[in-house]
C-alpha positions as CSV (number, residue, x, y, z in Angstrom):
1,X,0.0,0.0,0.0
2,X,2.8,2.6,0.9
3,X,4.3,2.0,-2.2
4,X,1.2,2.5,-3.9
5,X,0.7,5.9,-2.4
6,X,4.1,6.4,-2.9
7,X,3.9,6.5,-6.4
8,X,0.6,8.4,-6.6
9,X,2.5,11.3,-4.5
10,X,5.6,11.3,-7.3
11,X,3.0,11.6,-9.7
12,X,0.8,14.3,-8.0
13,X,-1.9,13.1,-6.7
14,X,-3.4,14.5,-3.1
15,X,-2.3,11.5,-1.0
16,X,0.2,13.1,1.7
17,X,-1.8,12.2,4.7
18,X,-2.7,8.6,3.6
19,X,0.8,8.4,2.2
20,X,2.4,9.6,6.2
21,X,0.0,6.9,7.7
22,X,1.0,4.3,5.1
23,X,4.7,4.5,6.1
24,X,3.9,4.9,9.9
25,X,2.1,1.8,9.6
26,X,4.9,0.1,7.5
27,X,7.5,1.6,10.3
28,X,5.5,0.1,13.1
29,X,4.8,-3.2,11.2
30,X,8.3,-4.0,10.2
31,X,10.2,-3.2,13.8
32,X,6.7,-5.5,15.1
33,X,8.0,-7.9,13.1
34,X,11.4,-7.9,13.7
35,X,10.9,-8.1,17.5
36,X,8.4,-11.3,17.4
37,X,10.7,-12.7,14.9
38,X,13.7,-12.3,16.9
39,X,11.8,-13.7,20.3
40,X,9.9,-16.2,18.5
41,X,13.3,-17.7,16.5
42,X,16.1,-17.3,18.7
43,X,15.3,-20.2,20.8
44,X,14.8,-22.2,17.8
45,X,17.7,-21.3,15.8
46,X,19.3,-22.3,19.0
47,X,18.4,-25.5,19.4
48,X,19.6,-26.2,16.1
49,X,23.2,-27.3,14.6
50,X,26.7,-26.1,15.5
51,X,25.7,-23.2,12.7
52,X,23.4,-21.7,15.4
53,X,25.3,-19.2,16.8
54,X,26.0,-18.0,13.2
55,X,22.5,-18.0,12.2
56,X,21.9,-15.7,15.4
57,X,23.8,-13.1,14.7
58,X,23.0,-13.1,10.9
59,X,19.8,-12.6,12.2
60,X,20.8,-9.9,14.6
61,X,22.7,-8.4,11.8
62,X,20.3,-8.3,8.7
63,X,17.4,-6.4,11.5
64,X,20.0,-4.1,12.5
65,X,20.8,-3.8,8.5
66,X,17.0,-3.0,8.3
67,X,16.4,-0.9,10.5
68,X,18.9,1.4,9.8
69,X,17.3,1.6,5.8
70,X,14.0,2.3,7.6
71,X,15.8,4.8,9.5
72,X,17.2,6.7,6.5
73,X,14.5,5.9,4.0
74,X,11.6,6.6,5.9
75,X,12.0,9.0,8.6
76,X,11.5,12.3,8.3
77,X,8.5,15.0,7.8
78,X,9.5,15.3,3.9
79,X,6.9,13.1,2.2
80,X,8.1,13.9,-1.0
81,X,11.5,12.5,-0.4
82,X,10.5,10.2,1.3
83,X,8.2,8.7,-1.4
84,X,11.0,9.0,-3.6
85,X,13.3,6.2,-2.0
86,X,10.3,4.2,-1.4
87,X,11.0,1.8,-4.6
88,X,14.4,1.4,-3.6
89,X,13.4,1.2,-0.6
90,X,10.8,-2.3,-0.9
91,X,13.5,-3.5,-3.5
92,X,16.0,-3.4,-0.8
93,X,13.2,-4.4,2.0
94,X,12.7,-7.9,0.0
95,X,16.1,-8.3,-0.7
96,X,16.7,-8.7,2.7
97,X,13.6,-11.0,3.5
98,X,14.9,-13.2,1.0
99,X,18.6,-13.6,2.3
100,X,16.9,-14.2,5.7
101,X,14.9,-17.2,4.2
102,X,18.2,-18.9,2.4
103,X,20.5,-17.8,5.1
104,X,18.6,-19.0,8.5
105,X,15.2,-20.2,7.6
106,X,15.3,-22.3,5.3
107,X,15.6,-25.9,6.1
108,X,18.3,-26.8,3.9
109,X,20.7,-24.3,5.7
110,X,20.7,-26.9,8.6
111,X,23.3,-29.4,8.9
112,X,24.6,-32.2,11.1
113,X,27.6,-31.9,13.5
């Protein structure tokens, strides 16, 4: 949806206040996400292979990687530039989701000591 809005505010339309609560939303959403996902799969990741501690911190690293594009894509009171990095933005946002499921959640990454 924010990218949606995002793209209807590059091309003029009156969608600044929908837009600001789209990427609020997205904001809260995302760092939502992030928190359940690091409670929810630490233990598990743990209880996995001697690759666990690895797969822990990857996972520690690719939030902190996200949060900080959030932080400069997304904050800020300029709509306008902010709806400008939004592609890149998402691109970057499901590159990362991605290299989370190859690098720690996909079943295949788990081996035998």
């Amino acid at each position: 949806m924010a990218e949606d809005l995002a793209e209807k505010l590059r091309t003029g339309e009156a969608v600044r206040k929908p837009f600001g609560d789209a990427v609020f939303a997205l904001l809260q959403e995302l760092l939502d996400h992030n928190r359940s996902e690091e409670t929810l799969l630490e233990p598990l990741l743990r209880a996995g292979d001697t690759y666990s501690p690895q797969r822990i911190s990857r996972m520690f690293e690719e939030h902190a990687g996200e949060h900080e594009l959030m932080r400069q894509a997304l904050h800020g009171s300029d709509l306008g530039g902010v709806a400008q990095s939004m592609p890149e933005f998402g691109e970057t946002l499901r590159a990362h989701m991605d290299a989370e499921e190859r690098t720690f959640l996909h079943a295949r990454v788990l081996r035998d000591d």
